[in-house]
C-alpha positions in Angstrom: 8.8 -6.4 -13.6 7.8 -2.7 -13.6 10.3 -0.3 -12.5 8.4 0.4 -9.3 8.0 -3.2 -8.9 11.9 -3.7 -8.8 12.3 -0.6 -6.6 10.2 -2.5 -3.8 12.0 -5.6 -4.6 15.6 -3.7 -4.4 14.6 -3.0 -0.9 12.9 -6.3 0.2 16.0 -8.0 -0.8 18.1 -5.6 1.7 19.9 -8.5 3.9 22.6 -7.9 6.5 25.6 -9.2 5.9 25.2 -13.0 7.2 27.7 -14.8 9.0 29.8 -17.4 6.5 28.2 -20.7 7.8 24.4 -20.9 8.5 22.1 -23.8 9.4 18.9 -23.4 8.2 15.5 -25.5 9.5 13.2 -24.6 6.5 9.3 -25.8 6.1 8.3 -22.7 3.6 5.0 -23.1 1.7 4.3 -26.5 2.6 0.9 -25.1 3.7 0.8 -27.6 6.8 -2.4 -27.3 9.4 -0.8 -27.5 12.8 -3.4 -27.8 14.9 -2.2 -29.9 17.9 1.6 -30.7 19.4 1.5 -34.0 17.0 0.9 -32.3 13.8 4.2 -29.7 14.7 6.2 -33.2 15.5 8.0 -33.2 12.1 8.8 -29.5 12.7 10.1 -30.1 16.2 12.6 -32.9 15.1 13.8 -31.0 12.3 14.8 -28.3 15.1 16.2 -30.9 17.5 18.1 -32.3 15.0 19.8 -29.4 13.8 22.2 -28.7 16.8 23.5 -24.9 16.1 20.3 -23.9 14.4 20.2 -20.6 12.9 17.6 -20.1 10.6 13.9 -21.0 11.3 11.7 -20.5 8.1 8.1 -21.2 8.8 6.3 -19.3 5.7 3.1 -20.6 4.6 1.8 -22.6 7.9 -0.8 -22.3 9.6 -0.2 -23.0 13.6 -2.7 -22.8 16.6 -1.5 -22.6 19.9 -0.7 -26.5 20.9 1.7 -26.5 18.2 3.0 -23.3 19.0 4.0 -24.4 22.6 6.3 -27.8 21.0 7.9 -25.5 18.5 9.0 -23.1 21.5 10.0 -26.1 23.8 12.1 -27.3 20.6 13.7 -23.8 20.6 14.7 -23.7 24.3 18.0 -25.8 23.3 18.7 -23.3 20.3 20.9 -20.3 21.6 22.4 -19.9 18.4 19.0 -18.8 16.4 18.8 -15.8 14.6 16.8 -15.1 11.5 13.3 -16.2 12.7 11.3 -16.1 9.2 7.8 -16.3 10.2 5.8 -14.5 7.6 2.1 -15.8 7.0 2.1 -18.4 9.6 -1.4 -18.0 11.1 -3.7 -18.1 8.2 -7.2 -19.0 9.6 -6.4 -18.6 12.9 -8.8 -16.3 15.2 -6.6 -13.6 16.3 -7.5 -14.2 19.8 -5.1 -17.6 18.8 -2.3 -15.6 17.7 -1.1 -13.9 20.5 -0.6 -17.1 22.9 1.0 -18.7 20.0 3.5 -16.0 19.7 4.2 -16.2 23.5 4.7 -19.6 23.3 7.6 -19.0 20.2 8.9 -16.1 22.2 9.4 -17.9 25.8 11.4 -20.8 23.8 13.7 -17.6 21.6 14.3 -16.1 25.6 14.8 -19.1 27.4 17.6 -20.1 25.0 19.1 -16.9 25.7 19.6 -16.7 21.8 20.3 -13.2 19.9 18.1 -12.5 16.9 19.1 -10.1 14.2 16.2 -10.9 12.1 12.5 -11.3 12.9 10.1 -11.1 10.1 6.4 -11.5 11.1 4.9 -9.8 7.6 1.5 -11.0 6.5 0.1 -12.2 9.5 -2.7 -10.2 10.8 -2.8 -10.1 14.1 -3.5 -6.2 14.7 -2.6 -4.7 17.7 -3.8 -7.8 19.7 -0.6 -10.0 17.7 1.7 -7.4 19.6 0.6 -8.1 23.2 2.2 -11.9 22.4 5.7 -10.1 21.6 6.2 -7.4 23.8 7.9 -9.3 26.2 10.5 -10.6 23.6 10.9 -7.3 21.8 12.0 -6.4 25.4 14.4 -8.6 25.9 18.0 -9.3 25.6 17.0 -11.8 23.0 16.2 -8.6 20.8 19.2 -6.2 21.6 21.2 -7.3 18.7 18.3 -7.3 16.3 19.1 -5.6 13.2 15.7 -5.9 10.7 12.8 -6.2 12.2 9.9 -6.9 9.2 6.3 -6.1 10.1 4.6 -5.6 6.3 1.0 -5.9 6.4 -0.1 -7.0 9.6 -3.0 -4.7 10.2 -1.4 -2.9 13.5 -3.7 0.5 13.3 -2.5 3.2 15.7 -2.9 1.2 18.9 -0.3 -1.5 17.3 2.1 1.0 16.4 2.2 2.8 19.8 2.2 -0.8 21.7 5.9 -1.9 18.8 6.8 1.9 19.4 6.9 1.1 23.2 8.4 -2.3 23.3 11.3 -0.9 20.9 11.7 1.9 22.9 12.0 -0.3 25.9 14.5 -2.7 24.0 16.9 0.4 23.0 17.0 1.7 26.7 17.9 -1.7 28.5 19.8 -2.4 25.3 22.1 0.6 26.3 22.0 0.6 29.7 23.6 -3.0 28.8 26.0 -1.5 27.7 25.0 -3.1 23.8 23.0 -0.5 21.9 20.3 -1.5 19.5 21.8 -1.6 16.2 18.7 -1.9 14.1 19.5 -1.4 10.4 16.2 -2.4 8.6 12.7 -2.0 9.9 10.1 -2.4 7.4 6.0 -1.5 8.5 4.0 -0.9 5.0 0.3 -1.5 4.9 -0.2 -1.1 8.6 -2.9 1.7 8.2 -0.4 3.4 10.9 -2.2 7.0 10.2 -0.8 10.4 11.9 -0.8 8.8 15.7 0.9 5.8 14.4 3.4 7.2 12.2 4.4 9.5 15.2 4.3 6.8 17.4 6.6 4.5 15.5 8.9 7.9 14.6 10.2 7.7 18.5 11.8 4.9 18.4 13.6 5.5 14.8 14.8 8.6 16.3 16.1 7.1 19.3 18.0 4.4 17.0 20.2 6.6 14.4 21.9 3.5 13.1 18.6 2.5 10.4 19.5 1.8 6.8 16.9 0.7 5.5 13.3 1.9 6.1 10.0 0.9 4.2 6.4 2.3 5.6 4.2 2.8 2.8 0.6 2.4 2.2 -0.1 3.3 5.7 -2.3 6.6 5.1 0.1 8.9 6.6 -0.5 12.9 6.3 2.0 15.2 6.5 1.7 15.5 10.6 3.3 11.8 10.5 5.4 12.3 7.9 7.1 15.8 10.2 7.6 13.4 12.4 8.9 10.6 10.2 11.1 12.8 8.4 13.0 14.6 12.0 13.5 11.1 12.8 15.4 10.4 9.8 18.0 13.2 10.3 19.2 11.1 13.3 19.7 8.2 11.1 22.8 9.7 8.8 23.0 6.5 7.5 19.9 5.8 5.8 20.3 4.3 2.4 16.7 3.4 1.2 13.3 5.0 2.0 10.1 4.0 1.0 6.8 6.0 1.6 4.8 5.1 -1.5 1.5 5.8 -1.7 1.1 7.8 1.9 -1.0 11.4 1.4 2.3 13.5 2.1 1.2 16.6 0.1 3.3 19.5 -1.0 3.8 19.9 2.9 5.0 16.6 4.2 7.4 16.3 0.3 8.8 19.9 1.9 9.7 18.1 5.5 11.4 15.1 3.4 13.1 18.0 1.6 14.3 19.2 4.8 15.8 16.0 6.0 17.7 14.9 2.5 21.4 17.0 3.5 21.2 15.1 6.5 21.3 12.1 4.4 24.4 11.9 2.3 24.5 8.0 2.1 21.1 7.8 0.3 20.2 5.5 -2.4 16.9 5.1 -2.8 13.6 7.6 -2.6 10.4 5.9 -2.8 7.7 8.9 -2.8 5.2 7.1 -5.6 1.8 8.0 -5.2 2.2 10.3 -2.2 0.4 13.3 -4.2 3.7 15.3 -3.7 2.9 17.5 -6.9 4.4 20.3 -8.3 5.1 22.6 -4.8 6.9 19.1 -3.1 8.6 18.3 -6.4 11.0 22.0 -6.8 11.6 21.2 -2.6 12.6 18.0 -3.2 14.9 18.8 -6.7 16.0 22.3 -4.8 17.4 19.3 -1.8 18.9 17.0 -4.1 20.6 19.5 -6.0 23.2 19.4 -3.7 22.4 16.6 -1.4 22.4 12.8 -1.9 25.4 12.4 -4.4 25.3 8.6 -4.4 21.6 8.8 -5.2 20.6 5.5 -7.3 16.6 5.4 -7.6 14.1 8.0 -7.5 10.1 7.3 -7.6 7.8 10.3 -7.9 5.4 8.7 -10.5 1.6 9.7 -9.8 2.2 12.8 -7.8 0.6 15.4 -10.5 3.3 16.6 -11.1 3.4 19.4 -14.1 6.3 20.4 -16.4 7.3 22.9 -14.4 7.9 20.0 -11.3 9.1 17.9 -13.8 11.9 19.8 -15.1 13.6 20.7 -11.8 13.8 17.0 -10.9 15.1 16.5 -14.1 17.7 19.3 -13.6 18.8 18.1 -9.9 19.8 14.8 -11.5 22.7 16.9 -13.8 24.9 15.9 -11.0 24.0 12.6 -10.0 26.4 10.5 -11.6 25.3 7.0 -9.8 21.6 7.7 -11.2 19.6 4.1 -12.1 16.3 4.9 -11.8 13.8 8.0 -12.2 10.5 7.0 -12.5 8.3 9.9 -13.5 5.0 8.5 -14.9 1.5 9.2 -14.4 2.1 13.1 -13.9 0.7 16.0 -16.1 3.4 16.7 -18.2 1.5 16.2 -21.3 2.8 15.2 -24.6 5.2 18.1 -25.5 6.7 17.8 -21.3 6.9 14.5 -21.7 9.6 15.1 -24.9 11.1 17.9 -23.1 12.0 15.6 -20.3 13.2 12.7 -22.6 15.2 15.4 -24.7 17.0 17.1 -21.6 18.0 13.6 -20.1 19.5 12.8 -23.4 21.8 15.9 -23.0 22.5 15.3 -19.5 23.4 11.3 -20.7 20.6 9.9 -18.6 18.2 9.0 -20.7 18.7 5.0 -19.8 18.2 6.0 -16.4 14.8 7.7 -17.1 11.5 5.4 -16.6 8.4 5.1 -19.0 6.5 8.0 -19.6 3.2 6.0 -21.0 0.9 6.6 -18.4 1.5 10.7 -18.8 -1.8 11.7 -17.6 -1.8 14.9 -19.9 -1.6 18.4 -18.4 -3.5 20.2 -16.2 -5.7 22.6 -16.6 -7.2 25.2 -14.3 -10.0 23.6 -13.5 -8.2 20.5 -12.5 -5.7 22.2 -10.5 -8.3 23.8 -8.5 -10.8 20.9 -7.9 -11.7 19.8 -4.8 -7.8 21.7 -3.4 -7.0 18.7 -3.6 -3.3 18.6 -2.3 -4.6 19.9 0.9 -6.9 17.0 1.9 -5.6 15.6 4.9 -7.8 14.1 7.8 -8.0 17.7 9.8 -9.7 18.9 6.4 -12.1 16.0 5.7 -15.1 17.8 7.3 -14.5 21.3 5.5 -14.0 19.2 2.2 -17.0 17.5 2.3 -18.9 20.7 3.2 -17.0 22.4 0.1 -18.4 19.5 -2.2 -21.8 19.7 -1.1 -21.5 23.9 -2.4 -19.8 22.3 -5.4 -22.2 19.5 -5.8 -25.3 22.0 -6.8 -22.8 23.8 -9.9 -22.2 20.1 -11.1 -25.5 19.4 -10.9 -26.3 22.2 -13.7 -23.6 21.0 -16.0 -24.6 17.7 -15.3 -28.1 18.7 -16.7 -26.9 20.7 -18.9 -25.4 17.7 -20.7 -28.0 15.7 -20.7 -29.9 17.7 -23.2 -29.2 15.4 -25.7 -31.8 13.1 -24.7 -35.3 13.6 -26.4 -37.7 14.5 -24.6 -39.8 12.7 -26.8 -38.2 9.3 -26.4 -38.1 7.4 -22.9 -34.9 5.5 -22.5 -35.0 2.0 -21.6 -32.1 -0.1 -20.2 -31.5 -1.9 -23.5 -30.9 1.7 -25.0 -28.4 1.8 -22.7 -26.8 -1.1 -23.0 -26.4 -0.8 -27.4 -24.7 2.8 -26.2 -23.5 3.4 -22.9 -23.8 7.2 -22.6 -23.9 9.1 -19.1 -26.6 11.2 -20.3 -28.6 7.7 -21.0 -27.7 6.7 -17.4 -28.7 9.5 -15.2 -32.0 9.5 -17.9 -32.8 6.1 -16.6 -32.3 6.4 -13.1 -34.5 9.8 -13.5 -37.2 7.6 -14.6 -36.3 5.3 -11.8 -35.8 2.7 -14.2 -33.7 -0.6 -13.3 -32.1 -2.9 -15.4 -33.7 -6.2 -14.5 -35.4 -6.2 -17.9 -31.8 -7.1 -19.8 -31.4 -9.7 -16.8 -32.1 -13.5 -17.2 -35.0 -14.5 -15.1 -32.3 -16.5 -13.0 -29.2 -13.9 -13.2 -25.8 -15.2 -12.2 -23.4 -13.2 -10.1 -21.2 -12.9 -13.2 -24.3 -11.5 -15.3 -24.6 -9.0 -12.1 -21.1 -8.4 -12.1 -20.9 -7.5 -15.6 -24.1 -4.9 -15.5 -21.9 -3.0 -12.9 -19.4 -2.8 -14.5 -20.7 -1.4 -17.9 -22.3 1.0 -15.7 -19.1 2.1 -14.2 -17.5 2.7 -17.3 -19.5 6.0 -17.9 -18.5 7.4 -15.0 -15.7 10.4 -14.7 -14.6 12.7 -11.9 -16.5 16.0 -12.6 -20.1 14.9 -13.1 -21.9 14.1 -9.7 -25.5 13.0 -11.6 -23.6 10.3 -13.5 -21.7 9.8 -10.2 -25.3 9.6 -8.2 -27.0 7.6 -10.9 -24.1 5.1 -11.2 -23.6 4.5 -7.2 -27.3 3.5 -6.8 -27.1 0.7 -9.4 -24.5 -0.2 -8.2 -25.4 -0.9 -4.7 -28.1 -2.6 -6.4 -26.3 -5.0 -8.1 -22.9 -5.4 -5.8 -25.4 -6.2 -3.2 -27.1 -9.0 -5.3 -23.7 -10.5 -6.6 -22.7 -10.8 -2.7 -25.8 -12.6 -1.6 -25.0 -15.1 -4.4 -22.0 -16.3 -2.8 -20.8 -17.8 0.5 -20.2 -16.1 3.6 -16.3 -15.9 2.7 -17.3 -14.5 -1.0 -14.2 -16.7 -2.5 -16.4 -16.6 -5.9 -17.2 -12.6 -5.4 -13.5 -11.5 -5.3 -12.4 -13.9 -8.1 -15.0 -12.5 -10.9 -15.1 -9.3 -9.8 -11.4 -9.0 -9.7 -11.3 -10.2 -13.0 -14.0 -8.2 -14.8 -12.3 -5.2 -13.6 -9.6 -6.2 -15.2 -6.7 -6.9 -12.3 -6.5 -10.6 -12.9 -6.7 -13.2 -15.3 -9.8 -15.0 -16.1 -10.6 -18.5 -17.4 -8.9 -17.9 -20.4 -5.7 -17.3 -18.9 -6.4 -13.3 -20.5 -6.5 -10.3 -18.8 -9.6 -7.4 -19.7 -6.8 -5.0 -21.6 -7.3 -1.4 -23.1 -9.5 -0.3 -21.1 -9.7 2.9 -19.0 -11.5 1.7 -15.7 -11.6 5.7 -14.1 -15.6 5.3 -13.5 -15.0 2.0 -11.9 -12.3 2.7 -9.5 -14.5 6.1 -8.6 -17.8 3.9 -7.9 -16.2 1.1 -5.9 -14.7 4.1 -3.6 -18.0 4.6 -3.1 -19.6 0.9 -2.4 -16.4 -0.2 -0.4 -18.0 2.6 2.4 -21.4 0.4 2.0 -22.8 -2.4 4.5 -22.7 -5.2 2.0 -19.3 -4.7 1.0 -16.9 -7.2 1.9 -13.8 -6.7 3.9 -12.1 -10.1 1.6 -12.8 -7.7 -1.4 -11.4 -4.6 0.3 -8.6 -6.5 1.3 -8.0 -7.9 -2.4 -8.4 -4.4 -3.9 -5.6 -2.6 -1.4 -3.4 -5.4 -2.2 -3.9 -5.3 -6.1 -4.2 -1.4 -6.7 -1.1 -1.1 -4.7 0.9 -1.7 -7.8 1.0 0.1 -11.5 -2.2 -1.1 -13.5 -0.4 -3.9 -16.1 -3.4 -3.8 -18.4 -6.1 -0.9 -18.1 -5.8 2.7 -16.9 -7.5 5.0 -14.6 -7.0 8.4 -13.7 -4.4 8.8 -10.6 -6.8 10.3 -8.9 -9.3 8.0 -9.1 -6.7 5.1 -7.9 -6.2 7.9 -5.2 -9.2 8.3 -3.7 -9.7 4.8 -3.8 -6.5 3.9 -2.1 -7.2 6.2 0.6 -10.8 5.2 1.4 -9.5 2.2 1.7 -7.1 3.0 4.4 -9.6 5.0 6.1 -12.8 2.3 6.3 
């Protein structure tokens, strides 16, 4: 397990403190089709026969409405329940299903009078429609005493968020006027595609709470005009111990607004910014905060925030202090190979150095150029339209050194697809597509949507961030051939996502072997550009958010690349 990976687990496995004696009704993973009110019968006696019933774990079902209604009835006799585990219960279900179902589970919860403290409704997704079936719950008594609320990855877009933001709002005012105030300790919303409007949305009813503990919302493509609003919401929850906005578009602004909220939060633990292009400018306000903030401070995640030295070293030196230190995670910046000593040698002297993650994935430093391309820490969705227009301008420089380096074809010598496939060059690429060449004669006369597959992806390979005609040259094959691979395949592209997922390398094949060593940059940049396309499936977009959420275990790629990708993928 990666040192990210245990920072997201360190949080999942937040629990409040359960009561000594529990009696738990569990049917987890048994991947049963309930359909109708017989098929939920073994479910319903389970619940009936557990007087005092606690704990309902339904995780891995599927269940339609019929079955939905007997479950609820079952529940009517349980005041007692509290935890109601219902991830990934509606798999295959149209979401118009969903939200009856969920009324159906929420009449039996209210007519029960029971008290939840935990509901957990990750991975089903519902959208904003899934919301309408548990407003009137989240309103109710039967959700005063809840203290985590889990929706992880349930595709709620802005309109979900301001419909949960409403109901919790709604819940915390009859809560108090009950004289019983929300205590909510854990609310966790990643991969939500929240945005700006839903982040600020969902930041009204976190301010209104101040008792939160626990809070997780990344991956939801959050600017820093959410995260302002995330982040004032926080300094009225003094008893925050773990945050986790990974791989949100916070900037150096929206790092200098977490900045701003850290004194407030003396009991912290945990800061989860990975991926959140924080770079250097959020980095020194973040290590000028902790300096003095945060003493119990445990685990700190800036990895892939292009960072450079000069970042680098005043994190390092606001850790001198930070006695109850576990984890630092800095990789992926642009330290380079002499920062990335510096920073091993200066944790040494401050005794730290166990604390201080990997450093493998340094993505070397900076140079001008780099720093300046594309001003790329001050993309946020006000500035797409001024960005674009600043690539076209940038597009027609490119396009000279692009054809500046292809001089080393011959002008005597036509290049064939064969050429190109005994040495993969860019200049051989944009050569061929020039010539408006295609690669069907190195095809079988019956290709297979692995030999399709494969093409693209040698293709890919050539491709790097600065050269637009290798960029150009590469996204027309590839449409080519993506779109061929598709048409192979069934309308659910099951075979698709498998081989494409592994010949990119981000899971195993046949062999039980992963593709290793190899630096997939070019690929990640040209499927950001065919996940925008027609053909494209939403399965395989789905797939790609979920895997390229995590480190690469066996290539590399660029952070930027895995950037751009990442946040197309929020924005489609």
């Amino acid at each position: 397990m990666t040192s990210v990976d245990s920072l997201t687990a360190q949080l999942a496995s937040t629990k409040v403190e359960e009561e000594a004696r529990e009696n738990v009704v569990s049917f987890v993973g048994q991947a049963l089709q309930l359909d109708t009110a017989e098929d939920a019968a073994d479910i319903v006696k389970a619940i009936k026969d557990c007087p005092g019933m606690t704990t309902l774990q339904l995780e891995g079902n599927t269940i339609g409405i019929p079955a939905a209604e007997v479950i609820g009835k079952a529940l009517e006799s349980q005041s007692d329940f509290k935890k109601a585990l219902w991830k990934d219960m509606f798999t295959r279900r149209d979401k118009t299903e969903i939200p009856k179902a969920l009324s159906y589970l929420s009449k039996g919860i209210m007519t029960a009078n029971a008290h939840l403290i935990v509901l957990d409704l990750s991975d089903n997704a519902f959208g904003p429609r899934g919301l309408v079936g548990l407003q009137q719950l989240l309103e109710s008594p039967s959700c005063y005493t809840l203290q985590e609320l889990h929706f992880n990855n349930n595709g709620l877009g802005i309109q979900g968020a301001q419909l949960l933001s409403e109901s919790v709002c709604k819940c915390i005012y009859n809560s108090c006027k009950n004289g019983t105030p929300m205590q909510l300790k854990v609310f966790v919303c990643g991969r939500n595609r929240l945005e700006n409007n839903g982040a600020i949305a969902v930041s009204k009813f976190l301010k209104e709470l101040g008792t939160l503990e626990s809070i997780a919302m990344p991956q939801n493509g959050i600017y820093h005009p959410g995260i302002k609003a995330i982040a004032d919401a926080f300094k009225s929850n003094r008893n925050l111990k773990a945050i986790n906005l990974e791989d949100n578009s916070l900037t150096a602004e929206g790092a200098q607004y977490i900045a701003e909220c850290l004194p407030s939060l003396q009991k912290l633990e945990m800061l989860n910014l990975g991926d959140c292009l924080v770079r250097t400018g959020g980095a020194m306000a973040i290590a000028d905060a902790l300096e003095f903030a945060c003493p119990g401070i445990r685990n700190i995640n800036l990895g892939f925030n292009e960072l450079d030295i000069e970042g680098g070293e005043a994190i390092i030196e606001a850790m001198e202090r930070k006695d109850n230190l576990e984890t630092l995670i800095l990789n992926g910046n642009n330290f380079g190979e002499e920062g990335c000593q510096f920073i091993k040698d200066r944790m040494t002297e401050l005794r730290k150095l166990d604390s201080l993650g990997p450093l493998d994935e340094d993505e070397g430093e900076n140079d001008e150029e780099d720093d300046d391309d594309d001003n790329y820490e001050d993309i946020d969705e006000e500035d797409e339209e001024e960005v674009d227009s600043q690539d076209e301008s940038n597009r027609s420089v490119n396009e000279k050194k692009g054809q500046n380096k292809s001089t080393h074809q011959s002008p005597m010598s036509k290049a064939t697809a064969a050429d190109f496939l005994l040495n993969p060059t860019p200049e051989t690429l944009v050569a061929l597509c020039n010539a408006k060449e295609d690669f069907s004669s190195v095809l079988p006369k019956e290709p297979t949507m692995a030999d399709y597959l494969e093409l693209f992806f040698k293709i890919s390979l050539v491709v790097d961030l600065d050269n637009n005609n290798v960029k150009a040259a590469a996204f027309k094959y590839a449409d080519d051939l993506l779109s061929k691979a598709y048409n192979l395949d069934s309308d659910n592209a099951l075979e698709f996502n498998n081989q494409f997922l592994v010949i990119i390398g981000l899971i195993k094949g046949e062999e039980k072997k992963f593709q290793t060593g190899l630096d997939i940059t070019g690929t990640l940049l040209v499927i950001e550009h065919a996940v925008k396309q027609p053909y494209f499936r939403a399965s395989t977009k789905n797939l790609l958010q979920f895997f390229l959420s995590r480190p690469l275990q066996h290539t590399t790629a660029s952070g930027k690349s895995k950037h751009l990708l990442m946040q197309t993928l929020y924005q489609i």
